[in-house]
Kinemage of the C-alpha trace (Angstrom):
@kinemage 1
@onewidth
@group {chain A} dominant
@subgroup {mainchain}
@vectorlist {calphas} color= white
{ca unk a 1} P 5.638 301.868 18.355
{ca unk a 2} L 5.058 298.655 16.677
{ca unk a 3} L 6.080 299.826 13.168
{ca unk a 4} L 9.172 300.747 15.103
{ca unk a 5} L 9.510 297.185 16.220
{ca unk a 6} L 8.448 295.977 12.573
{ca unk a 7} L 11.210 298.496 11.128
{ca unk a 8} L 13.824 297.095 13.707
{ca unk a 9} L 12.915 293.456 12.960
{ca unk a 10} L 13.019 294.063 9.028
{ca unk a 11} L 16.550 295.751 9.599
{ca unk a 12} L 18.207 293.151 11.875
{ca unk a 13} L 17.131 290.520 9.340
{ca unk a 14} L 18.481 291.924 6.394
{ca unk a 15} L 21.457 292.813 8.501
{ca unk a 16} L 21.599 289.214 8.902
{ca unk a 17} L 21.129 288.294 5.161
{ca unk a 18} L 23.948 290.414 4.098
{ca unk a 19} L 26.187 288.853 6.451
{ca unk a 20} L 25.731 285.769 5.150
{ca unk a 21} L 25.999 286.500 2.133
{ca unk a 22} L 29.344 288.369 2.665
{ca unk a 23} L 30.713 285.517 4.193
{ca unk a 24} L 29.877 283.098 1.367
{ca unk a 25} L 32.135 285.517 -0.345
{ca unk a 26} L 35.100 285.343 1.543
{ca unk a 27} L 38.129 283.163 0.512
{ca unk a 28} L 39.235 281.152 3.506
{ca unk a 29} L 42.902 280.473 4.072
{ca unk a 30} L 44.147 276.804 3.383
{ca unk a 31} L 45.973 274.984 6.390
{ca unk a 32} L 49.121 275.462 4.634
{ca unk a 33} L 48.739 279.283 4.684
{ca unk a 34} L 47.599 279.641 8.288
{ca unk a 35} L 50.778 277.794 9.372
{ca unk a 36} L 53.001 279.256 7.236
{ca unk a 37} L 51.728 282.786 8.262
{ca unk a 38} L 51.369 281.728 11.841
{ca unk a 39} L 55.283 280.835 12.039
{ca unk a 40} L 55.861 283.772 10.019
{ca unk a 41} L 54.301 285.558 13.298
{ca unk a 42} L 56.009 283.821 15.978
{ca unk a 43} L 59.460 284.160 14.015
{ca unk a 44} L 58.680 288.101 14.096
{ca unk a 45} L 57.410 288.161 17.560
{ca unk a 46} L 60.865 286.691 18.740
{ca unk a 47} L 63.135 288.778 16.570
{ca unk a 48} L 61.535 292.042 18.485
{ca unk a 49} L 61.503 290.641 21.702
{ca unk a 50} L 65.309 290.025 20.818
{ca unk a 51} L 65.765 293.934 19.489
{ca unk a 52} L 64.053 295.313 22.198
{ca unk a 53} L 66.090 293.334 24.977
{ca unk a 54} L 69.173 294.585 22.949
{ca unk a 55} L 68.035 298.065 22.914
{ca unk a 56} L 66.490 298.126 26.924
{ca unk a 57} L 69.651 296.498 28.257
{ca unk a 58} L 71.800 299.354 25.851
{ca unk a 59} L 69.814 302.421 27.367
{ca unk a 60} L 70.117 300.680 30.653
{ca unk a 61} L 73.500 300.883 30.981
{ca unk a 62} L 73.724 304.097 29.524
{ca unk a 63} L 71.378 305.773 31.841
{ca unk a 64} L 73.304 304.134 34.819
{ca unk a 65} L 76.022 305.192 33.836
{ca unk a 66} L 74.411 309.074 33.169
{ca unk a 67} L 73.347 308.904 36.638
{ca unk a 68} L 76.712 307.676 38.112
{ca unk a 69} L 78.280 310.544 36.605
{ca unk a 70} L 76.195 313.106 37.950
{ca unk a 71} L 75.854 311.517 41.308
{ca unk a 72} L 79.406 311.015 42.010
């Protein structure tokens, strides 16, 4: 049980190593980038929003109009 606990211990601090390690590594994005990216994002998010509402309100009327054919 306690070379269990030992092996555990061992584990979750190299674990703990390595992640720091890996995120020495990493290349962080300049303030420039994260705005850029972030508007690139929003712009995006809008555009679908746009396409969808196109699209919805196009099947909408075309389903109503299905349905007020066959229920006539």
């Amino acid at each position: 049980m306690a070379e269990e606990k030992k092996n555990w211990l061992q584990g979750t601090r190299d674990y703990v190593n390595d992640l720091k390690l890996e995120m020495r590594r990493v290349s962080w994005p300049n303030r420039k980038q994260v705005e850029s990216t972030t508007a690139v994002v929003i712009l995006s998010v809008f555009a679908f929003a746009g396409y969808f509402a196109v699209v919805d309100a196009i099947l909408n009327r075309g389903i109503k109009g299905v349905l007020s054919f066959f229920t006539k």
